[in-house]
C-alpha positions in Angstrom: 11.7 3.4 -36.1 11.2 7.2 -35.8 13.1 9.3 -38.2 16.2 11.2 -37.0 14.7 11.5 -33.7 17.9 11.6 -31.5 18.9 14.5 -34.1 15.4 15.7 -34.3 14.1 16.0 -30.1 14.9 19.1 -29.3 12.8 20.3 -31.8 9.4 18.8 -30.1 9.9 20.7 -27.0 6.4 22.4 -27.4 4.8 19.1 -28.2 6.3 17.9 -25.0 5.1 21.0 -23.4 1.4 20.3 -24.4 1.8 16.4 -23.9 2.6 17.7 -20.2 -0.1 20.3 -19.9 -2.4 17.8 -21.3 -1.7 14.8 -18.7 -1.7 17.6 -15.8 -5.1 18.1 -16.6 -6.2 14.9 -17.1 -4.4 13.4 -14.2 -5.7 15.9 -12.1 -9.3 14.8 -12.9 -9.1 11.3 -12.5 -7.6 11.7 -8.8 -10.0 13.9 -7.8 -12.9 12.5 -9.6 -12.0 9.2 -7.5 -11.5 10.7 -4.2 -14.6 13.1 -4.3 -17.2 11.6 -6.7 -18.4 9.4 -4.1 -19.8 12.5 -2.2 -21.3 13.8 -5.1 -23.3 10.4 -4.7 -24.1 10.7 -1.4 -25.7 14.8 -2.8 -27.0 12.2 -5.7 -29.4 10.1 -2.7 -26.8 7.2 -3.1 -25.2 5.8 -0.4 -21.3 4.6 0.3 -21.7 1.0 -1.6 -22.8 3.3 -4.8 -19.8 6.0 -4.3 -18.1 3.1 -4.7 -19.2 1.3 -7.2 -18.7 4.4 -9.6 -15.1 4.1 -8.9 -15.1 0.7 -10.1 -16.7 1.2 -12.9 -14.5 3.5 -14.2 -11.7 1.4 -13.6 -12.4 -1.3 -15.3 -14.0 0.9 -18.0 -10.6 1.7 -18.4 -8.7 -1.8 -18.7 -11.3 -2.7 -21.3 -11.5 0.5 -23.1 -7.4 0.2 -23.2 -7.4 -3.1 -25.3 -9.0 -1.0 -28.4 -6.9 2.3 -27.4 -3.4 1.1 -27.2 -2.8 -0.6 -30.0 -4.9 2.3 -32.1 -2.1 4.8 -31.3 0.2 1.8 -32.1 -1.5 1.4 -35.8 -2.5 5.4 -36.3 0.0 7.2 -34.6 -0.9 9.0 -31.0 -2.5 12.1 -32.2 -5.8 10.5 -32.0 -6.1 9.0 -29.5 -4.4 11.9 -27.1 -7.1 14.1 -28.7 -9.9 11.9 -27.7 -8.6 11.4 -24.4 -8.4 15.2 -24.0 -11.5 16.1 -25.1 -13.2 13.5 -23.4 -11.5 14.9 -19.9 -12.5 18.0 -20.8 -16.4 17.4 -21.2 -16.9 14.5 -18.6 -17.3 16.9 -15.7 -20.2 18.8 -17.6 -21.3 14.9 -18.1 -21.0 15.0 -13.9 -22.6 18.3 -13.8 -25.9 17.4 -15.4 -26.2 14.0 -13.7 -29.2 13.6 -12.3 -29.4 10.7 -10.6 -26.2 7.7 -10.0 -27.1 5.5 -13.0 -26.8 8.6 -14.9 -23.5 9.1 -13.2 -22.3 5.7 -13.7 -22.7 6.2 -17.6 -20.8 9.5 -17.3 -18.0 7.5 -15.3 -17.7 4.8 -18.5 -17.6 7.9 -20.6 -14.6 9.4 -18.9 -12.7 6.1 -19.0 -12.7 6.6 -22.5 -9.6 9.3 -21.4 -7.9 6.9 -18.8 -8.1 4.4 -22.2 -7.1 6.4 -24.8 -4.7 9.1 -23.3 -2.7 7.7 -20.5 -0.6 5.0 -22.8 -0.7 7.0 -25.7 1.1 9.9 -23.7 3.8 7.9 -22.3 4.9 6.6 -25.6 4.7 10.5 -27.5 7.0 11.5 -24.4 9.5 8.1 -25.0 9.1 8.9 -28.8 10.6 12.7 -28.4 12.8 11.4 -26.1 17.0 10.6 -27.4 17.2 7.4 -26.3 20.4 7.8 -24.1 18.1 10.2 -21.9 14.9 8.3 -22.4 14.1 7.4 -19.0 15.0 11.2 -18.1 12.3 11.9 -20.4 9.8 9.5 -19.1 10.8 10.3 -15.4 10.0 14.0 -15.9 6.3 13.0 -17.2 5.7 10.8 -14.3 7.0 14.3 -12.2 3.6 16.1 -13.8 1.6 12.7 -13.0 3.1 13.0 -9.3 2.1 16.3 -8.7 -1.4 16.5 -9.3 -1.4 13.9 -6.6 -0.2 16.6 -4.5 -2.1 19.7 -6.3 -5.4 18.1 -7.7 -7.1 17.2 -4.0 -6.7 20.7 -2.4 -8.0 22.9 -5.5 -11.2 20.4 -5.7 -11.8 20.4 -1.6 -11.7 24.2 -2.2 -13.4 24.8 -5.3 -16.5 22.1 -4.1 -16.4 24.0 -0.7 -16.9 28.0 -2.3 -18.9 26.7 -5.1 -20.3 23.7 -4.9 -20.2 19.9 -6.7 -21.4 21.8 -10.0 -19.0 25.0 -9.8 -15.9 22.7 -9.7 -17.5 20.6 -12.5 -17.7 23.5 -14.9 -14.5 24.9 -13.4 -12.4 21.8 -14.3 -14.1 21.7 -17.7 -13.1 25.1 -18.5 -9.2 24.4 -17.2 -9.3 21.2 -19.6 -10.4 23.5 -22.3 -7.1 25.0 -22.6 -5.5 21.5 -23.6 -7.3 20.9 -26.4 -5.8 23.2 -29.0 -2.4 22.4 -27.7 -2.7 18.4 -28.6 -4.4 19.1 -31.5 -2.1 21.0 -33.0 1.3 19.6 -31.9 3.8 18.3 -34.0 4.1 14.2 -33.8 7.1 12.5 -34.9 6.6 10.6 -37.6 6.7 6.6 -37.2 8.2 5.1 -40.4 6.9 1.6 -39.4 3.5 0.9 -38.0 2.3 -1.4 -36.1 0.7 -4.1 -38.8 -1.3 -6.5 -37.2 -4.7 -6.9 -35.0 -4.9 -5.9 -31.8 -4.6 -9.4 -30.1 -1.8 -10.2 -32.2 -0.6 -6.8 -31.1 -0.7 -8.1 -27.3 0.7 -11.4 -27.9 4.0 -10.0 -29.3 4.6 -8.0 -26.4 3.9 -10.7 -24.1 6.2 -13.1 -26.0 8.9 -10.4 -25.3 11.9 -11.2 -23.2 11.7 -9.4 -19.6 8.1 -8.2 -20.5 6.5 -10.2 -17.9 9.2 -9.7 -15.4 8.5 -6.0 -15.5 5.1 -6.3 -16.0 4.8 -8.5 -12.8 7.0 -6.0 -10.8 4.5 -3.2 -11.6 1.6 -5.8 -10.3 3.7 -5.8 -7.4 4.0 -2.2 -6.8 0.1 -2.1 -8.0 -1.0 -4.2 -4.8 1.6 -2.6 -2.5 0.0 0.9 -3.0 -3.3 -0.4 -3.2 -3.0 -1.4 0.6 -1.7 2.1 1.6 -3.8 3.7 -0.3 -7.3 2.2 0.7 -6.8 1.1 4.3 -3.8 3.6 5.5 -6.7 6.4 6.5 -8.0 3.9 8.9 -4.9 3.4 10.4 -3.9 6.7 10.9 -6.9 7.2 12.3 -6.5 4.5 14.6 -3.3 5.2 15.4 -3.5 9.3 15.9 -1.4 9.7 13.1 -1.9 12.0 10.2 -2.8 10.3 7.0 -2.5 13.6 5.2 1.1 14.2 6.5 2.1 10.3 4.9 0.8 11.3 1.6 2.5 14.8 1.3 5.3 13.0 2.2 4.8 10.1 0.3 4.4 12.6 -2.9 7.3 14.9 -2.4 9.4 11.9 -2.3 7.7 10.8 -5.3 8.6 13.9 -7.4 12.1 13.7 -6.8 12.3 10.2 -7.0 10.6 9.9 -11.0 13.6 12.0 -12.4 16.2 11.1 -10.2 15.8 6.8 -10.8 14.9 8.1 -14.7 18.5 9.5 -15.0 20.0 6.7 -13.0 18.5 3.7 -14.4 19.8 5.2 -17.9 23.5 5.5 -16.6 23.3 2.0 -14.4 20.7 -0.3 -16.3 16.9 -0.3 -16.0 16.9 -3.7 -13.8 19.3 -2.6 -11.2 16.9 0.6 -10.0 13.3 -0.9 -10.9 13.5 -4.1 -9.1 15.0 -2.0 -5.3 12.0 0.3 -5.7 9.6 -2.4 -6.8 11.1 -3.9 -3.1 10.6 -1.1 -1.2 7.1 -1.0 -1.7 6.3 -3.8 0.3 9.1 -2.9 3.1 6.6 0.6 3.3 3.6 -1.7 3.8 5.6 -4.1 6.4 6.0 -0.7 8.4 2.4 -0.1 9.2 2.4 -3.1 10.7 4.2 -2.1 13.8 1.7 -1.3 16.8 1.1 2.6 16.6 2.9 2.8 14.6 5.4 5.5 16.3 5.6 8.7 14.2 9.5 8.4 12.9 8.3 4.6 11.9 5.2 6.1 9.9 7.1 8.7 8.0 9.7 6.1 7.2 7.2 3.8 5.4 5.8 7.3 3.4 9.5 7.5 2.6 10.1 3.9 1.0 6.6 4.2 -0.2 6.9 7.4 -2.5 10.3 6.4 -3.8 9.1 2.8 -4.2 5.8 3.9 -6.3 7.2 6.6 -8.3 11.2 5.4 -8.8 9.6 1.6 -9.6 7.0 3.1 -12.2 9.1 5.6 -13.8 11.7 3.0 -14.3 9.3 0.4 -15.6 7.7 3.0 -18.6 10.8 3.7 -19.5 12.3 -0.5 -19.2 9.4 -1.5 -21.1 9.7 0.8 -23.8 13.2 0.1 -24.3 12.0 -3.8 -24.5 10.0 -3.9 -27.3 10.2 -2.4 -31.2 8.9 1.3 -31.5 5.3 0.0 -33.3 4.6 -1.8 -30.3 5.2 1.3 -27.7 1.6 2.2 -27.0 0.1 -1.5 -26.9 3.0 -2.4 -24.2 2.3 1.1 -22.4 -1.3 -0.2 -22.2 -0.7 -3.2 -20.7 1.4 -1.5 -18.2 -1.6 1.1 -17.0 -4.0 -2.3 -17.2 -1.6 -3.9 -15.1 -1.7 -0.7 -12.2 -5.5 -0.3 -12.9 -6.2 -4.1 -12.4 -4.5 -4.8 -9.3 -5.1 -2.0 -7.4 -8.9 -3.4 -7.6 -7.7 -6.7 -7.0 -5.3 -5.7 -3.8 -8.1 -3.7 -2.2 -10.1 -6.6 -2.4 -7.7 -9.0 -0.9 -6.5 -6.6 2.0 -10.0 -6.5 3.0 -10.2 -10.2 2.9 -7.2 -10.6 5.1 -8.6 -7.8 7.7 -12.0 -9.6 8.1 -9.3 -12.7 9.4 -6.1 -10.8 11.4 -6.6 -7.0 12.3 -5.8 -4.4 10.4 -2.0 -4.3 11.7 -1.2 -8.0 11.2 -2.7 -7.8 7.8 -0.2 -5.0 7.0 2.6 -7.4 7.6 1.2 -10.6 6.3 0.5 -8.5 3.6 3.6 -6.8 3.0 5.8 -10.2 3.6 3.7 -11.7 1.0 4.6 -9.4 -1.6 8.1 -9.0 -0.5 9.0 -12.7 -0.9 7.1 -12.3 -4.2 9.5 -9.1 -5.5 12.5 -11.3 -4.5 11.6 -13.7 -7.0 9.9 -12.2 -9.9 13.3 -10.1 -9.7 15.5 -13.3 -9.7 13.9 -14.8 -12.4 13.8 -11.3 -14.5 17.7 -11.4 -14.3 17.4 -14.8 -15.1 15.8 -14.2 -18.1 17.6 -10.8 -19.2 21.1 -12.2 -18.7 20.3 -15.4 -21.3 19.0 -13.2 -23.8 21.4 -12.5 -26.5 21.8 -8.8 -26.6 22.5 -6.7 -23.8 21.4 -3.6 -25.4 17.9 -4.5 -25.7 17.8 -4.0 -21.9 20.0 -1.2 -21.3 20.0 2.4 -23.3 
């Protein structure tokens, strides 16, 4: 339990304010690293397998790296590890910058997951830690805005800064940006956990597993995982296709997304977490079902960026924010690092299974079979999360 925190949040506005500065900066340089690192391989003498490659190493870097991270700012408290995730954000591009050759890249990629394990979990739980818990998902909503936006922010400033200076100018660029996060973290003030989490870090896992609703929610942001995984690795080929402008879907896609993260946050805390996650977690695959239509026509496209921004971002927000409310306040971090497993995990393994289903039906046909698929699946992964919440003594350990 954290001490007088309802009484106490307005006090940790400037840690919030550095929590938020912090995950800009970090967020901005795992979106672009993704996006633009594998040119930097092809400058490197690699070719498109390798740009690959050093994407998914760095992902699954990250799921591993996560199972030691999440429960540490469980046991410790999350000054640590936010400060080793922000100073490892800060220093991997000068990692990129002296790179030499890909292996030596690839080992500067498993060094940077040490941020997407240590920071991104640990974050979300300072944020629902500051938060009064009748506004939590408010809270929690407003820090998946920042995440949103460097979505929107992050891709243009690198395009520029690689175009006027160079791979290495935007390296040492971004280093000295991330610089500026550092003091802010490590001097912050943390609330004060009067309980700790007091067990190993399996045993850590297993108790918020065994929660109820856990793996309902959990499986609802696999959902949403593979959903976005489609639209994000196959809808450029599409567009292009098509004559459509994959650009235009994603500003549109995350300007729906910022509005989306605080609007379900303060709705799911009037009307229940269940009754907005599980919609948005369905109108993911509805998005994806729309690329299926031959074209598709412009009005259809932009519909599917719509349900697809308001699916991802409303259905993610909520579930932070659902799954933090689920289990005791020890156990914050470890469940928040299963959740960014979870996203991490099946977007690999949805990119690999679209592909799959391309190489048999077309890229259009795949977009429906695929989005039917996952559809059927949302409809009853939510029936059995109701299930389970509604024979669970306790209302209020589902609803703030």
């Amino acid at each position: 339990m954290i001490s007088d925190m309802d009484s106490d949040s307005a006090s940790y506005r400037a840690t919030l304010a550095a929590v938020f500065f912090a995950a800009f900066c970090v967020f901005v340089m795992l979106f672009t690293s993704v996006a633009y690192l594998p040119l930097y391989v092809l400058e490197l003498g690699g070719g498109p397998s390798l740009g690959g490659l050093q994407n998914t190493v760095f992902f699954f870097s990250g799921v591993a790296l996560r199972f030691y991270f999440g429960p540490l700012a469980d046991r410790h408290g999350r000054r640590v590890p936010l400060l080793i995730g922000t100073v490892v954000s800060a220093t991997a591009p000068i990692a990129f910058a002296v790179a030499g050759s890909v292996p030596t890249l690839l080992l500067a990629r498993v060094y940077h997951a040490i941020a997407l394990g240590a920071f991104l979990s640990a974050a979300s739980s300072l944020v629902a830690d500051c938060a009064p818990r009748a506004k939590r998902g408010v809270y929690i909503g407003a820090y998946r805005f920042i995440v949103t936006s460097t979505i929107l922010i992050g891709p243009p400033i690198a395009e520029y800064s690689i175009g006027a200076f160079g791979f290495r100018g935007w390296f040492l660029g971004s280093a000295a940006i991330h610089a500026l996060a550092i003091p802010g973290i490590a001097v912050m003030r943390v609330p004060r956990l009067e309980k700790l989490l007091q067990t190993d870090i399996r045993g850590g896992f297993m108790l918020v597993l065994r929660t109820p609703v856990v793996s309902g929610v959990l499986s609802g942001i696999a959902l949403i995982s593979l959903s976005y995984s489609a639209i994000l690795s196959y809808l450029p080929l599409l567009a292009e296709s098509s004559g459509n402008s994959a650009g235009l879907y994603f500003v549109v896609f995350g300007s729906v997304g910022l509005v989306a993260n605080v609007v379900a946050g303060g709705l799911s805390d009037r009307w229940g977490r269940g009754r907005i996650a599980w919609p948005a977690v369905f109108a993911m695959p509805v998005a994806v079902i729309l690329l299926s239509f031959t074209g598709p026509p412009l009005p259809v496209f932009l519909a599917s960026a719509l349900l697809g921004g308001i699916g991802f971002s409303a259905g993610l927000a909520v579930a932070v924010a659902w799954l933090v409310d689920l289990v005791s306040n020890q156990l914050k971090a470890t469940a928040l690092a299963l959740q960014e497993s979870t996203i991490d995990t099946f977007l690999a393994i949805g990119a690999l299974l679209f592909g799959g289903l391309i190489e048999q039906f077309g890229l259009e046909r795949s977009f429906f079979y695929f989005g039917v698929s996952t559809a059927a699946l949302a409809l009853v992964f939510a029936y059995r999360s109701f299930r389970v919440e509604n024979s669970t003594r306790g209302p209020e350990h589902f609803v703030p």
